[in-house]
C-alpha positions in Angstrom: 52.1 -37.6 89.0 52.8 -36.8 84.9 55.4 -34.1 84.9 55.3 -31.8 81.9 58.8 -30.9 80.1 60.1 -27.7 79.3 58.8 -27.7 75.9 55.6 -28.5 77.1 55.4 -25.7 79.6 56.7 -23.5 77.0 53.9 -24.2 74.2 51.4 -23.4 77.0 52.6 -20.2 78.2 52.0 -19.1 74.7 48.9 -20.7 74.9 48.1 -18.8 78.0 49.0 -15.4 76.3 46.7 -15.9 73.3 43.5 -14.9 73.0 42.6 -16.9 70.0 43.7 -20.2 68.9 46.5 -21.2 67.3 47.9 -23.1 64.6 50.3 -25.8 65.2 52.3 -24.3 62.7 52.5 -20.8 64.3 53.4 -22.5 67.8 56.1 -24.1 65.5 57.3 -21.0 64.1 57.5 -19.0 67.7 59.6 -21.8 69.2 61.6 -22.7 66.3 60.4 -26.1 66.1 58.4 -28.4 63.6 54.8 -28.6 63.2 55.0 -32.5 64.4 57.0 -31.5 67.3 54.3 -29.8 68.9 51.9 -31.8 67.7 53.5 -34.7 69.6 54.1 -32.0 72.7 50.2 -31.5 72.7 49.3 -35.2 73.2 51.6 -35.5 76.2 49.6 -32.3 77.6 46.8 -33.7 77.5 46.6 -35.7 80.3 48.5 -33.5 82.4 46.0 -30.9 81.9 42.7 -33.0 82.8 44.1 -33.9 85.5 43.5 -30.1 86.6 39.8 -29.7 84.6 41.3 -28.1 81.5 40.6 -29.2 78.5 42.9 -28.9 75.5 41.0 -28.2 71.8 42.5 -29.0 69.0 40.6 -28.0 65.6 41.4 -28.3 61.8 41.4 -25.3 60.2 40.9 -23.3 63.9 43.8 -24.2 65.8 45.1 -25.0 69.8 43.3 -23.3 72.5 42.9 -23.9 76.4 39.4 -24.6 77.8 39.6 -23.1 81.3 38.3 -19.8 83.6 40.1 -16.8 84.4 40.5 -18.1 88.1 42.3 -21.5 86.3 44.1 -20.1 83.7 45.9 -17.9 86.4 46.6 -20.6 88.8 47.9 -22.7 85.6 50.6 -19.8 85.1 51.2 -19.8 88.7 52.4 -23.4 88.3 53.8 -24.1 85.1 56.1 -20.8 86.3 57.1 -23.8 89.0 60.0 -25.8 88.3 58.4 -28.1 90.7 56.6 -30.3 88.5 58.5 -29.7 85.6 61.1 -32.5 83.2 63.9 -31.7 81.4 64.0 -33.6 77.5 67.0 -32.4 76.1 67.9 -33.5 72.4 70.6 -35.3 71.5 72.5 -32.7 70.2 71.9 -30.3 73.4 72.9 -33.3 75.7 76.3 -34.3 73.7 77.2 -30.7 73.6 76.7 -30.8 77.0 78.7 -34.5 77.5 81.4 -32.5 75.1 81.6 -29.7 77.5 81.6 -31.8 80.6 84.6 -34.0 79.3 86.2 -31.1 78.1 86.8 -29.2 81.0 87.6 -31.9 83.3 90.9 -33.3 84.2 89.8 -36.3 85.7 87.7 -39.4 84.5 84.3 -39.7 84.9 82.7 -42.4 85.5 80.5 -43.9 82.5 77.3 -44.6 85.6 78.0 -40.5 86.4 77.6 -39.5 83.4 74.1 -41.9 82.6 72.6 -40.5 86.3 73.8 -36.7 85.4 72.0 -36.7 82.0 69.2 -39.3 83.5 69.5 -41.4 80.1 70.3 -45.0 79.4 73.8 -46.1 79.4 73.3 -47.5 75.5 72.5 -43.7 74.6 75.4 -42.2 76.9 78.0 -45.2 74.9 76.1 -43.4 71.7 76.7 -40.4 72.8 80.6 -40.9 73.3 81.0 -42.1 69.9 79.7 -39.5 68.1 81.6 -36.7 70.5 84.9 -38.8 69.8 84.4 -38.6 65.9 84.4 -34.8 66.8 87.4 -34.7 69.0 89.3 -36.2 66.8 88.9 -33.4 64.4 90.8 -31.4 67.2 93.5 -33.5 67.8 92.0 -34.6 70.9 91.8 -38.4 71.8 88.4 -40.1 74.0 90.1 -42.3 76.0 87.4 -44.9 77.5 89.1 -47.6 80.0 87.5 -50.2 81.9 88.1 -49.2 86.2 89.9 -45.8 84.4 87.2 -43.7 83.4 86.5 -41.2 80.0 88.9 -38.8 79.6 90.0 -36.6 77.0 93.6 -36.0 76.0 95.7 -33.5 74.2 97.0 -30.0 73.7 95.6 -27.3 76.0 95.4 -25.5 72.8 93.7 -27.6 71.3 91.4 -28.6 74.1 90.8 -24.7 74.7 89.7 -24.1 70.2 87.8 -26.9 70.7 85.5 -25.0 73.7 85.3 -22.0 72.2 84.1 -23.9 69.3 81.2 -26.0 70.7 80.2 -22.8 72.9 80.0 -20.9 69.5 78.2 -23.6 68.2 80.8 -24.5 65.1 80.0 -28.1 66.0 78.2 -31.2 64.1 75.6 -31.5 66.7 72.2 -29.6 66.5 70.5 -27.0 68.5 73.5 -24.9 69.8 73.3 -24.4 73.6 74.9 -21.4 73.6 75.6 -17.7 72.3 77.9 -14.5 72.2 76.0 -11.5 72.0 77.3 -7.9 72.6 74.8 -6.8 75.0 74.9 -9.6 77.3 78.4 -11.7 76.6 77.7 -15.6 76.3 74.3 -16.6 76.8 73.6 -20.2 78.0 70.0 -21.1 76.6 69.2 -23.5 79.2 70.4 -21.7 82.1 66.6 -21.0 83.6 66.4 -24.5 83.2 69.9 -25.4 85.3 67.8 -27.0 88.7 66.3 -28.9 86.3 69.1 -31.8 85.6 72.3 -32.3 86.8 74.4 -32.1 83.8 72.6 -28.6 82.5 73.4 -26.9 86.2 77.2 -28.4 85.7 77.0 -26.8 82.3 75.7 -23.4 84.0 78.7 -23.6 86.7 81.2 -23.4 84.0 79.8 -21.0 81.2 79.3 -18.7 84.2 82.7 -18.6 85.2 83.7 -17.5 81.5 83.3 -13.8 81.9 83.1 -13.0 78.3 81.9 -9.4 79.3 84.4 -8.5 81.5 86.7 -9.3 78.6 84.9 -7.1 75.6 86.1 -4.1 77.4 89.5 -5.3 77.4 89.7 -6.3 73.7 88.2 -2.7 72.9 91.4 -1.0 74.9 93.1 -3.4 72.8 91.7 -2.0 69.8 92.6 1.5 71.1 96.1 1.1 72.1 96.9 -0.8 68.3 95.1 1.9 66.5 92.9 0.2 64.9 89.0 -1.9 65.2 87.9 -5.2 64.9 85.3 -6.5 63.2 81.7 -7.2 65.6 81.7 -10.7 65.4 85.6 -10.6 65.6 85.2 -9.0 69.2 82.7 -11.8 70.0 85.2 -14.3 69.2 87.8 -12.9 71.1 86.2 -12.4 73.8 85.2 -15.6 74.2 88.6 -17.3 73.3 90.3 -14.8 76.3 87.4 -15.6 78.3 88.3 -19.2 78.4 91.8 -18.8 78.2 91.8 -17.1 82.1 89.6 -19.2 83.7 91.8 -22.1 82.5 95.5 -20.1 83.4 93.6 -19.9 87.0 92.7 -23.3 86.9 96.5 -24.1 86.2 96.4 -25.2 82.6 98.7 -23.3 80.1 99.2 -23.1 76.5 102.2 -24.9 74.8 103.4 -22.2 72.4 107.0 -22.9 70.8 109.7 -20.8 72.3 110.4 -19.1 68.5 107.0 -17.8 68.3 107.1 -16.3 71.8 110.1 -14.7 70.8 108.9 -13.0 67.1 105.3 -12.1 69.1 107.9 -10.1 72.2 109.5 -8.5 69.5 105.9 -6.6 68.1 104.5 -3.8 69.8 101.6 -6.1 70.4 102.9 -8.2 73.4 102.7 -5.4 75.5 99.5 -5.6 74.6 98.7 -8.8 75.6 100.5 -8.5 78.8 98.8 -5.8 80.0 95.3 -7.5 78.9 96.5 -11.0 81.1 96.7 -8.3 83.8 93.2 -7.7 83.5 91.4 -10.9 82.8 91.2 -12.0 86.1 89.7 -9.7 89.1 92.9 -9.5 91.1 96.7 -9.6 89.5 98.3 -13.1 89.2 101.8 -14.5 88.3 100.2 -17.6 86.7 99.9 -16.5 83.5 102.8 -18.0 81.6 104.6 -16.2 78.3 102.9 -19.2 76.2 99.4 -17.7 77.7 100.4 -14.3 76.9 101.7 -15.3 73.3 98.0 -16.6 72.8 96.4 -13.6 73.4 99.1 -11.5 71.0 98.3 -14.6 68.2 94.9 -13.9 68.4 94.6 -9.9 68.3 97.1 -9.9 65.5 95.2 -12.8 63.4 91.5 -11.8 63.9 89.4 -9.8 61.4 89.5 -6.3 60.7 87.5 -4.0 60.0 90.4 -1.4 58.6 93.8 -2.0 58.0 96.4 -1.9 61.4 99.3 0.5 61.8 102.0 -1.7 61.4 100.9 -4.2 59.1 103.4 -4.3 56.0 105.9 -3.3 59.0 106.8 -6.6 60.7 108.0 -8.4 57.5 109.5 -7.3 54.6 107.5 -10.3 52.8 104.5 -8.9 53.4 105.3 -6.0 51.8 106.9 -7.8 48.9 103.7 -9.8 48.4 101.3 -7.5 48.5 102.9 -5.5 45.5 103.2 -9.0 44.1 99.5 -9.5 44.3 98.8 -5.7 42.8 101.1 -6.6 40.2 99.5 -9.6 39.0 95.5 -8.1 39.3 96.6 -5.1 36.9 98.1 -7.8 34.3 94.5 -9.8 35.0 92.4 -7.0 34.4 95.0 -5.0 31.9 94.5 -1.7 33.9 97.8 -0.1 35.4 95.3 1.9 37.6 94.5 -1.0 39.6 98.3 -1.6 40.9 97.9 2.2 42.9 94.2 1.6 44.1 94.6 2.4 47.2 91.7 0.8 49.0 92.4 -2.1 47.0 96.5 -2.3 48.7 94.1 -1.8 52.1 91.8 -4.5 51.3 94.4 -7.0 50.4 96.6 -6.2 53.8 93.4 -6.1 55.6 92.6 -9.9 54.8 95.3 -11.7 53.5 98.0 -11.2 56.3 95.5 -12.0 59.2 94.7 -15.2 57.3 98.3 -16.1 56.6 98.6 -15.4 60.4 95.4 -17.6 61.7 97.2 -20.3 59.3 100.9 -19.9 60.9 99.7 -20.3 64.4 96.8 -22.7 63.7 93.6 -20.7 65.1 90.6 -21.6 64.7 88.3 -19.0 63.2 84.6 -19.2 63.2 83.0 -19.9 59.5 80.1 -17.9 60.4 82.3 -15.0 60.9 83.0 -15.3 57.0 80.4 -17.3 55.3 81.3 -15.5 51.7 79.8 -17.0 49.1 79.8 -15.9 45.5 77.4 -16.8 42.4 78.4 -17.4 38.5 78.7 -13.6 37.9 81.9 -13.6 39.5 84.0 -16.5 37.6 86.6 -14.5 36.2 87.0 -12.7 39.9 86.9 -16.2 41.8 89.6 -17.1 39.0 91.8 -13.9 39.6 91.5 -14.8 43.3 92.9 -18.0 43.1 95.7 -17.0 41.4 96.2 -14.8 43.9 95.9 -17.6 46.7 98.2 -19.7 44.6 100.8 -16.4 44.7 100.4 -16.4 48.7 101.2 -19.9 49.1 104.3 -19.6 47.0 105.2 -16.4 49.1 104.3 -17.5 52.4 104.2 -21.1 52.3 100.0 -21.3 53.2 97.1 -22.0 51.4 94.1 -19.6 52.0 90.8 -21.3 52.4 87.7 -21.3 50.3 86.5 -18.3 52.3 88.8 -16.2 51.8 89.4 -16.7 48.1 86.1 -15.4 48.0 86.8 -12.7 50.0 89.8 -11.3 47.5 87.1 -11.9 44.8 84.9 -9.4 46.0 87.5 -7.5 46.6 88.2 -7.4 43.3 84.9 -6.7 42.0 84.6 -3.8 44.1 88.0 -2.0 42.7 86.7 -3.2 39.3 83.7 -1.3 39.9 85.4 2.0 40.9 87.3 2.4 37.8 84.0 1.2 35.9 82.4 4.4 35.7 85.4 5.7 34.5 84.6 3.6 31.0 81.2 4.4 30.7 81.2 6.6 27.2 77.5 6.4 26.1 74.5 5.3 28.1 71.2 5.8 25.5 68.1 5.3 26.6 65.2 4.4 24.6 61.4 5.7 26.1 59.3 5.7 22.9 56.3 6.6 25.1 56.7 10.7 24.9 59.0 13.7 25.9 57.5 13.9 29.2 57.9 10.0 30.3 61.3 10.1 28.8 62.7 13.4 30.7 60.9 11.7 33.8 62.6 8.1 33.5 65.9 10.1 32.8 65.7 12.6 35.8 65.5 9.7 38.1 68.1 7.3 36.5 70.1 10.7 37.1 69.5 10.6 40.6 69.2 7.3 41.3 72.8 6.1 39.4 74.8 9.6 38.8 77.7 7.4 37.5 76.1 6.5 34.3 77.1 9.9 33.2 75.3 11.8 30.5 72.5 10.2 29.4 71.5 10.3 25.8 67.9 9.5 24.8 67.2 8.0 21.5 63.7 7.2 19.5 63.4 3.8 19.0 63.2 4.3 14.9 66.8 6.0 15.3 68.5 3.1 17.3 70.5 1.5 14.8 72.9 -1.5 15.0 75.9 0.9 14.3 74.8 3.3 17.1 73.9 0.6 20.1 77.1 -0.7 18.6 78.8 2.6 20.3 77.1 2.4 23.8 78.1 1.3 27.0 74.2 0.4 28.1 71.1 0.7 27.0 67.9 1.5 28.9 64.8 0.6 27.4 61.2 1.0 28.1 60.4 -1.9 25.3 61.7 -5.1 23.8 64.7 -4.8 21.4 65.5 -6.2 18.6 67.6 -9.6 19.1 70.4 -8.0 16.5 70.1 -5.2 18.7 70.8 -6.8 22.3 73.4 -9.3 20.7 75.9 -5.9 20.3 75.3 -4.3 23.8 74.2 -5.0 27.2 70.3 -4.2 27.4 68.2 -3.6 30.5 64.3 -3.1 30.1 62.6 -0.8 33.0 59.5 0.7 33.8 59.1 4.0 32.5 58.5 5.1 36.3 61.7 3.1 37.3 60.8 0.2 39.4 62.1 -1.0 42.3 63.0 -4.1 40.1 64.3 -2.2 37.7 66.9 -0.5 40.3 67.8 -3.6 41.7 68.9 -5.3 37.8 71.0 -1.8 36.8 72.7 -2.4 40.2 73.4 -5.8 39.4 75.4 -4.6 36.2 77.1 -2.1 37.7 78.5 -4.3 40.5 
């Protein structure tokens, strides 16, 4: 008997729920998949399905639709809700993330014929396989050793092994279609777990995710935020959470961090170990002496180096050099911009403490931080900003002896434009507008660039005949209704709107104010 895969049962349970047909290319959509990947799913089906007197149509320009009665279609969603006659295909990716995981959290070989009847592939894709998840390893300081009568095993730092989990759970990894995912309502989410009877390495997976209780720990890192006084970022609890989450199950499991003896000793000294103790307390259901001072010095490195949402009590308190290189950095970024004002902006002094000393942190204890969790990115608008900020990195790494990624350079760059923009409104002298369309629309296109942008300040409407080079010469901005002359928008910065201000128009006087 044919047995239909997972995909396959899934494309016809949303067959099942239609009552019209459907395009390849909307199945596609709803399952995140490609219009020739259901296409080839639907020839597979075929047979599967006449061998129960249902005929599958497919129609240019009507679509994918089921040929059966009531009475079938109802025993059909009886069965294909069966894992009884169901297959497993995974995809490469899903099966070496899988093979990565396996290898990962084992201590001792496995055999190379295990590993080919666990995933129920060919032992030329499971030697594939192993390459490509070595190449990855390796990028984690972790070595793939692969011995004749030894086994596969992986070797290296328990921190490192344990960065390397979170990171293939949270699917920072070169393989595709992540298996996994950290949500706030329902803590790590294994994507195939409905499908765990189904092969042996998938319920192997399930066994081990499960025993991660990522929400156990998001209360935790919350009292955590409580007792520090101060909040994470979302996606920074996710990540947490997930890191501690790994980091108890393996304490129980007898596997500790190495942390040097220094660090342990600068992280007992900070308010924040207590912390940390009191959190290795909790992680598990009952209290344990397992957990070593290089597992609790993980948890302190992690809470002090994650993002932030608002700047932590504390802060500039721990070393004098932080405090000597923020005012550094405010020094420089009032030279940059020539405005004095800058070096007291407060939420500037915030914004700079807020990112740059968690970074310097992550760097000093080697953490790895999700890229999704800051995927800045900036466009050609913001040279002299991105420029600014990396003379400001270049400042850091003198101070502290670390160089700030690409992220967070652009990170300090917005940071910049956003102070630039408070004291902006501050230079606006004259904003004229020019409506040459009446009193009425004029008053009308003015009354709603007043309420719309009140930090354009007074605005002063001029006829078109009256706009001379001399007086757009003296404005800020000028707000048109129609084209200029070129002499006219080579002196000042000219925006043409819609006398009814458009949305379009809103969005390009936005765009110059930020």
């Amino acid at each position: 008997m044919v047995s239909l895969t997972t995909r396959q049962r899934d494309i016809l349970q949303i067959l099942l729920a239609s009552s019209v047909p459907l395009g390849t290319a909307d199945i596609a959509r709803q399952m995140n998949l490609s219009p020739r990947q259901v296409n080839y799913s639907l020839k597979g089906m075929q047979y599967w399905l006449s061998q129960k007197d249902i005929r599958l149509h497919q129609r240019p320009g009507v679509g994918v639709e089921l040929e059966c009665s009531p009475e079938q279609s109802k025993i059909l969603a009886s069965e294909i809700a069966s894992k009884s006659s169901l297959q497993l295909i995974l995809s490469s990716g899903q099966r070496q993330q899988l093979l990565a995981l396996m290898l990962l959290t084992q201590d001792e070989p496995l055999i190379l014929l295990n590993l080919q009847q666990w995933a129920e592939v060919s032992r030329a894709t499971i030697l594939k396989d192993l390459d490509e998840i070595e190449a990855w390893l390796a990028s984690w300081e972790l070595a793939l050793i692969r011995k004749p009568n030894f086994g596969i095993v992986v070797e290296g730092k328990e921190f490192c092994r344990q960065q390397a989990m979170a990171a293939l759970v949270w699917g920072e990894i070169p393989f595709s279609d992540p298996i996994a995912e950290m949500t706030h309502t329902e803590g790590l989410v294994f994507d195939l777990e409905s499908d765990a009877g189904l092969l042996p390495i998938v319920a192997q997976a399930e066994q081990t995710l499960s025993a991660w209780n990522t929400q156990r720990v998001v209360g935790q890192v919350a009292n955590a935020e409580e007792q520090l006084g101060g909040r994470f970022t979302d996606d920074a609890v996710l990540h947490i959470s997930l890191v501690l989450a790994i980091l108890a199950q393996r304490v129980t499991t007898g596997h500790h961090l190495e942390i040097k003896q220094k660090t342990i000793d600068w992280l007992k000294s900070l308010p924040v170990w207590q912390v940390a103790r009191l959190i290795s307390m909790r992680l598990v259901w009952s209290p344990s002496d397992d957990w070593q001072d290089s597992d609790i010095a993980g948890i302190a490195m992690h809470l002090l180096a994650a993002e932030r949402s608002e700047i932590w009590p504390g802060d500039l308190d721990r070393d004098q050099s932080n405090v000597l290189l923020i005012e550094q950095l405010l020094d420089h970024i009032g030279e940059a911009y020539n405005q004095s004002s800058l070096k007291e902006d407060r939420t500037l002094r915030d914004g700079l403490t807020n990112h740059i000393i968690p970074a310097c942190l992550r760097l000093r204890f080697r953490l790895w931080l999700p890229s999704t969790l800051t995927p800045t990115s900036l466009d050609e608008s913001y040279q002299f900003e991105y420029k600014t900020a990396q003379e400001l990195a270049a400042i850091v790494k003198d101070v502290m002896g670390v160089q700030l990624p690409e992220n967070e350079v652009n990170n300090l760059a917005l940071l910049l434009r956003a102070a630039y923009i408070r004291i902006r409104p501050y230079r606006f002298n004259q904003v004229i507008v020019v409506c040459p369309s009446g009193m009425a629309t004029a008053q009308l296109l003015v009354a709603r660039l007043e309420a719309r942008f009140p930090r354009l300040g007074t605005l002063k409407v001029v006829s078109l005949r009256k706009l001379s080079p001399e007086l757009a010469k003296s404005a800020d901005l000028i707000l048109t209704t129609v084209p200029l002359q070129k002499n006219i928008q080579a002196l000042v910065e000219v925006i043409q709107v819609h006398p009814l201000l458009m949305p379009e128009d809103v969005d390009a006087i936005t765009r110059f104010l930020s």
